[in-house]
C-alpha positions, 0 to 999 in steps of 0.5 A: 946086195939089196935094199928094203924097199917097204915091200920086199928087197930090192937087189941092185948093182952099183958103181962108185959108191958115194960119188960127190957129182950125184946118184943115177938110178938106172931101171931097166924094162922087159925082158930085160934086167940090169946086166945089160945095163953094164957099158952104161953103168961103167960109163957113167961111174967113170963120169963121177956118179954113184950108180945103183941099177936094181932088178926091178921088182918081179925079176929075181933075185929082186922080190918076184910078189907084188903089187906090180903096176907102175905107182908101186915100180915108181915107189920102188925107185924113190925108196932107192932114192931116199936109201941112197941119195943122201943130200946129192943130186938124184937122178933116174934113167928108166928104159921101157917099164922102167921109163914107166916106173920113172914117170911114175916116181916124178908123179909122186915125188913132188918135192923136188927129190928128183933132180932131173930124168932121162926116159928111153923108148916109153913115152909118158903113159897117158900119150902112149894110150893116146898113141893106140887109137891114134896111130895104131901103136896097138898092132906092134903092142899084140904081145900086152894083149896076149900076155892077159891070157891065163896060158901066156907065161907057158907060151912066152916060156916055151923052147927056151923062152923063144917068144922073148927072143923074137921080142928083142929081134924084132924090137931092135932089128939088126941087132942081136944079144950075145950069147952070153947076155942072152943066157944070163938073162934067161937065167934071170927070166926063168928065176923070176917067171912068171913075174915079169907078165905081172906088170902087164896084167897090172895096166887093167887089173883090178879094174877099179884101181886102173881106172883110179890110176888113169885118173890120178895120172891125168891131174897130175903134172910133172915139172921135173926136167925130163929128156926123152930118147927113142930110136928110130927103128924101134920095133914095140913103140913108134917114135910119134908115141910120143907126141903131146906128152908135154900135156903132162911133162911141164918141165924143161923137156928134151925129145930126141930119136936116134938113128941108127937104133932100135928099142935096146938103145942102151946095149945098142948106143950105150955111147950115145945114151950115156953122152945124152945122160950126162949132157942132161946131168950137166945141166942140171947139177 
């Protein structure tokens, strides 16, 4: 299944289609892809909510052409939204770049199209800027530096992508992806490569249009209600990331760290993510 995004086909999975209660768009990050999603996904159908998770694009079998920077991520998901939402409530929960795509959906929406989100492990951008200069954040982000080099798709896909396995050890320490899962997204990962660096190389490329972006993401002010979820032994972002991004998120905001996880909460807690989900659902039907 897949839907026509206005820039190439979106593929997606979904759960209890037409469900009265809402819409959840689910939107995972890197290296990641919707499978991974599925206790999440099931739990939340299971709550009364249509939930549609698409590949974002870059990750096959989604559309692997860009453009990849987040305005277009964010696009990407509105035109989930408007495919799908009907005259229900709609709701997002993005996880890592698709936190990103998130912030950037609320940014454009701005007609209230958007209930309510739930961010995981990505803070609103411009605090995670703030947060490399700030508090070091660029010692655990070395990998987006890399990932600007013409050799890094080879060096990130070499011994059976083992750059992104010691990505997911390293972001989530102490928990390990099944074997299964693991293979099924490298299956995912070597469909869609070297697509998934795209997003990366797109923070700074073309220069004029990152500098535009940063711009017009500085003006604009987000009044949806937002609830943002970090865990504490994250490996990629430090859970102080987050700090003063109310600067930008103007709504009624929820910050919560959660012990006893790492980068991957929702395959590390899907219980707990799917509690705080539909806690903030409920609040705001």
């Amino acid at each position: 299944m897949a839907v026509d995004s206005g820039g190439g086909e979106l593929a997606y999975l979904r759960a209890n289609p037409g469900a009265a209660r809402g819409l959840v768009i689910v939107a995972h990050g890197f290296p990641d892809h919707p499978p991974t999603f599925a206790p999440v996904i099931e739990q939340l159908a299971a709550r009364g909510l249509d939930v549609v998770a698409p590949w974002l694009r870059g990750y096959a079998p989604s559309t692997t052409t860009g453009p990849f920077d987040g305005d277009q991520l964010g696009a990407d998901l509105l035109a989930i939204a408007r495919a799908f939402a009907g005259d229900r409530p709609t709701y997002l929960v993005g996880h890592d770049w698709g936190a990103v795509a998130t912030y950037a959906a609320l940014g454009a929406a701005g007609d209230g199209s958007i209930t309510a989100a739930v961010t995981l492990a990505v803070p609103h951008p411009l605090a995670f800027l703030r947060a490399l200069r700030r508090d070091g954040q660029w010692r655990r982000s070395w990998y987006m530096g890399l990932f600007q080099l013409p050799l890094s798709d080879r060096i990130a896909r070499a011994r059976d992508f083992a750059l992104i396995d010691r990505l997911w050890r390293t972001w989530s320490p102490g928990y390990r992806l099944p074997d299964a899962d693991r293979a099924e997204l490298h299956d995912c990962l070597a469909a869609s490569w070297p697509a998934p660096l795209q997003h990366y190389r797109a923070i700074v490329r073309p220069v004029a249009a990152a500098r535009e972006r940063i711009v017009r993401a500085r003006e604009q002010v987000i009044t949806t209600p937002v609830r943002y979820l970090h865990g504490a032994d994250d490996g990629c972002i430090s859970p102080g990331a987050a700090r003063g991004q109310d600067r930008w998120l103007r709504g009624p905001l929820s910050a919560e760290v959660i012990d006893g996880a790492g980068h991957f909460l929702h395959v590390e807690v899907p219980d707990r993510v799917v509690e705080r989900v539909d806690d903030w659902i409920a609040r705001h039907p």
